[in-house]
SEKEGU-522576 format. One record per residue (C-alpha): residue in three letters; residue number from 1; y negated, x, z. Coordinates in nm, 3 decimals. Last residue first. Example, Ala and Ser with C-alpha at 12.3 -4.5 7.8 and 13.67 -1.06 7.14 Angstrom:
2
+-----+-----+---------+---------+---------+
! res !   n !       Y !       X !       Z !
+-----+-----+---------+---------+---------+
! SER !   2 !   0.106 !   1.367 !   0.714 !
! ALA !   1 !   0.450 !   1.230 !   0.780 !
+-----+-----+---------+---------+---------+
//
This chain:
69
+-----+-----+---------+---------+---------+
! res !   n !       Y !       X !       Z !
+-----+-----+---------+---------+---------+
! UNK !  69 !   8.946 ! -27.724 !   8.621 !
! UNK !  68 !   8.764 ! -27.496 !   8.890 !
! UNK !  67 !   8.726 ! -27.112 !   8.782 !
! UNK !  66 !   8.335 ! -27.224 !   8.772 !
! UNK !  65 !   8.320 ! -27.376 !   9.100 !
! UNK !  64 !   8.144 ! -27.077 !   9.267 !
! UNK !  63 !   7.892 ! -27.065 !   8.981 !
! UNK !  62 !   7.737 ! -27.369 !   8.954 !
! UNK !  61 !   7.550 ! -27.394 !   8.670 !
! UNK !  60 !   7.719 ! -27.188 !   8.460 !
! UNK !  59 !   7.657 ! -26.924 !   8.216 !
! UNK !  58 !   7.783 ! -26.631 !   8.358 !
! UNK !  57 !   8.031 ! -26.754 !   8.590 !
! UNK !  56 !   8.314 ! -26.761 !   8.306 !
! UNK !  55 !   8.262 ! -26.418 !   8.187 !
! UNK !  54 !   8.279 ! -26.259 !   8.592 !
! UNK !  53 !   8.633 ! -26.236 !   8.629 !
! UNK !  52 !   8.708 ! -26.050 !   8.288 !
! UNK !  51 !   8.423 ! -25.808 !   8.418 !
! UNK !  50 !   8.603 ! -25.730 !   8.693 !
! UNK !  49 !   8.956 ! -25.787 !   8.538 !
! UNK !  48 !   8.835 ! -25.381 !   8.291 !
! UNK !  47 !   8.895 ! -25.477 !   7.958 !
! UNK !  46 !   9.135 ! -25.203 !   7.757 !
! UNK !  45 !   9.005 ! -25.078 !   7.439 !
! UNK !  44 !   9.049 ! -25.119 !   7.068 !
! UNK !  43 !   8.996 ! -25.522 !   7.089 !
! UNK !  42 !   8.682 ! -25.524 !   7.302 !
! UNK !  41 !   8.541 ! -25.754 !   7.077 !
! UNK !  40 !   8.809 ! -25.977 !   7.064 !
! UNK !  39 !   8.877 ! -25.963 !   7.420 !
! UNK !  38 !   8.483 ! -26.080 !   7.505 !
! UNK !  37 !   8.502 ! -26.289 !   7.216 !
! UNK !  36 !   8.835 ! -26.471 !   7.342 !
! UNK !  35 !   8.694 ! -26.469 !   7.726 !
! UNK !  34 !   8.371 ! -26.666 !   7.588 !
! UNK !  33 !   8.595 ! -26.886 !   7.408 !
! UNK !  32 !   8.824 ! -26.980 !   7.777 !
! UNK !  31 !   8.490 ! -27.048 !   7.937 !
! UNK !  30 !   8.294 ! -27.278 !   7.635 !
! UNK !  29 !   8.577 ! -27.529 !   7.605 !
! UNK !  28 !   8.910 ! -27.494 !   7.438 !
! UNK !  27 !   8.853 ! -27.751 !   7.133 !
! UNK !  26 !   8.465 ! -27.805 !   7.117 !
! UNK !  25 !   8.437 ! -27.449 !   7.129 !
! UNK !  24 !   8.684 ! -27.344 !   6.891 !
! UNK !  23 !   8.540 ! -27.529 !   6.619 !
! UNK !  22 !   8.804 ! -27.546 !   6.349 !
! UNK !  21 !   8.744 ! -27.520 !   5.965 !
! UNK !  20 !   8.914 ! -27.645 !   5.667 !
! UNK !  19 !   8.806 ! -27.481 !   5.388 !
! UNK !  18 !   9.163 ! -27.323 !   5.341 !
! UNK !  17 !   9.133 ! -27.142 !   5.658 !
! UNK !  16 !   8.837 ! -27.140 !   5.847 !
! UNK !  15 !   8.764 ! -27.011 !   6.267 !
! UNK !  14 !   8.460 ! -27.094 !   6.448 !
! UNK !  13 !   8.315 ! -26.916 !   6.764 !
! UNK !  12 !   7.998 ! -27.027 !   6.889 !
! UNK !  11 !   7.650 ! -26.894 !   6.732 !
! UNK !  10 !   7.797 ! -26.599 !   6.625 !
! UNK !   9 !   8.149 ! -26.569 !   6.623 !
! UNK !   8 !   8.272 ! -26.644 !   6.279 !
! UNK !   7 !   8.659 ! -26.593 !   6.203 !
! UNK !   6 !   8.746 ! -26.616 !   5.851 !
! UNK !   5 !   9.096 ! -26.636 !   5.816 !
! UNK !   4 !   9.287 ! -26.519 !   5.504 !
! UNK !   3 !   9.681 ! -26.587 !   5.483 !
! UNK !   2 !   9.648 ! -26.907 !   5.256 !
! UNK !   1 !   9.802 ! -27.215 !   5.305 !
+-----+-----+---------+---------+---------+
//
Protein backbone atom coordinates (compact mmCIF):
# COMPACT_ATOMS: atom_id res chain seq x y z
CA UNK A 1 0.00 0.00 0.00
CA UNK A 2 1.38 3.10 -0.76
CA UNK A 3 1.79 6.17 1.67
CA UNK A 4 0.23 8.83 -0.89
CA UNK A 5 -3.44 9.86 -0.47
CA UNK A 6 -5.16 11.96 -2.72
CA UNK A 7 -7.85 13.69 -0.98
CA UNK A 8 -10.41 15.55 -3.38
CA UNK A 9 -12.92 17.85 -1.84
CA UNK A 10 -14.70 19.46 -4.43
CA UNK A 11 -17.77 18.21 -5.43
CA UNK A 12 -18.03 15.82 -2.18
CA UNK A 13 -15.10 14.66 -0.47
CA UNK A 14 -13.27 11.50 -1.89
CA UNK A 15 -10.17 10.02 -0.71
CA UNK A 16 -7.69 7.31 -3.23
CA UNK A 17 -5.06 5.17 -2.35
CA UNK A 18 -3.77 2.59 -4.61
CA UNK A 19 -6.62 3.35 -7.22
CA UNK A 20 -8.97 2.35 -4.95
CA UNK A 21 -11.08 5.15 -3.95
CA UNK A 22 -13.59 5.81 -1.05
CA UNK A 23 -16.55 8.17 -1.14
CA UNK A 24 -16.71 9.72 2.09
CA UNK A 25 -20.07 10.92 1.65
CA UNK A 26 -21.87 7.90 0.99
CA UNK A 27 -19.91 6.35 4.01
CA UNK A 28 -20.29 9.04 6.99
CA UNK A 29 -23.15 11.02 5.62
CA UNK A 30 -23.22 14.58 4.31
CA UNK A 31 -23.10 16.32 8.22
CA UNK A 32 -20.09 14.63 9.72
CA UNK A 33 -18.08 15.43 5.85
CA UNK A 34 -19.08 18.90 5.90
CA UNK A 35 -17.44 19.20 9.56
CA UNK A 36 -14.17 17.26 8.05
CA UNK A 37 -13.80 20.06 5.22
CA UNK A 38 -14.68 22.71 7.44
CA UNK A 39 -11.64 21.33 9.98
CA UNK A 40 -9.58 20.46 7.12
CA UNK A 41 -9.63 23.67 5.76
CA UNK A 42 -9.23 25.47 8.75
CA UNK A 43 -6.32 23.18 9.62
CA UNK A 44 -3.65 26.04 10.74
CA UNK A 45 -6.17 27.74 12.95
CA UNK A 46 -8.47 27.06 15.71
CA UNK A 47 -12.50 26.75 14.70
CA UNK A 48 -14.51 28.85 16.67
CA UNK A 49 -17.96 25.76 18.28
CA UNK A 50 -20.31 28.54 16.89
CA UNK A 51 -19.67 28.01 13.61
CA UNK A 52 -18.85 24.20 14.28
CA UNK A 53 -22.59 24.17 15.57
CA UNK A 54 -24.08 25.72 12.73
CA UNK A 55 -22.28 23.30 9.60
CA UNK A 56 -24.81 20.67 10.00
CA UNK A 57 -28.01 23.08 9.85
CA UNK A 58 -26.85 24.64 6.80
CA UNK A 59 -28.10 22.53 4.32
CA UNK A 60 -31.00 20.86 5.80
CA UNK A 61 -34.37 20.76 5.51
CA UNK A 62 -35.33 20.86 8.78
CA UNK A 63 -33.08 22.54 10.74
CA UNK A 64 -33.97 22.02 14.41
CA UNK A 65 -33.72 18.21 13.94
CA UNK A 66 -30.54 18.32 12.21
CA UNK A 67 -28.19 17.19 15.34
CA UNK A 68 -30.94 14.28 15.49
CA UNK A 69 -29.55 10.69 14.54
Amino acid sequence: MSDTYYVKTLGGLEITNDNVTVNIVELFGKQLVNLLQVLLFHSEKPVQKDELIDIPRQESKNPSSALKF
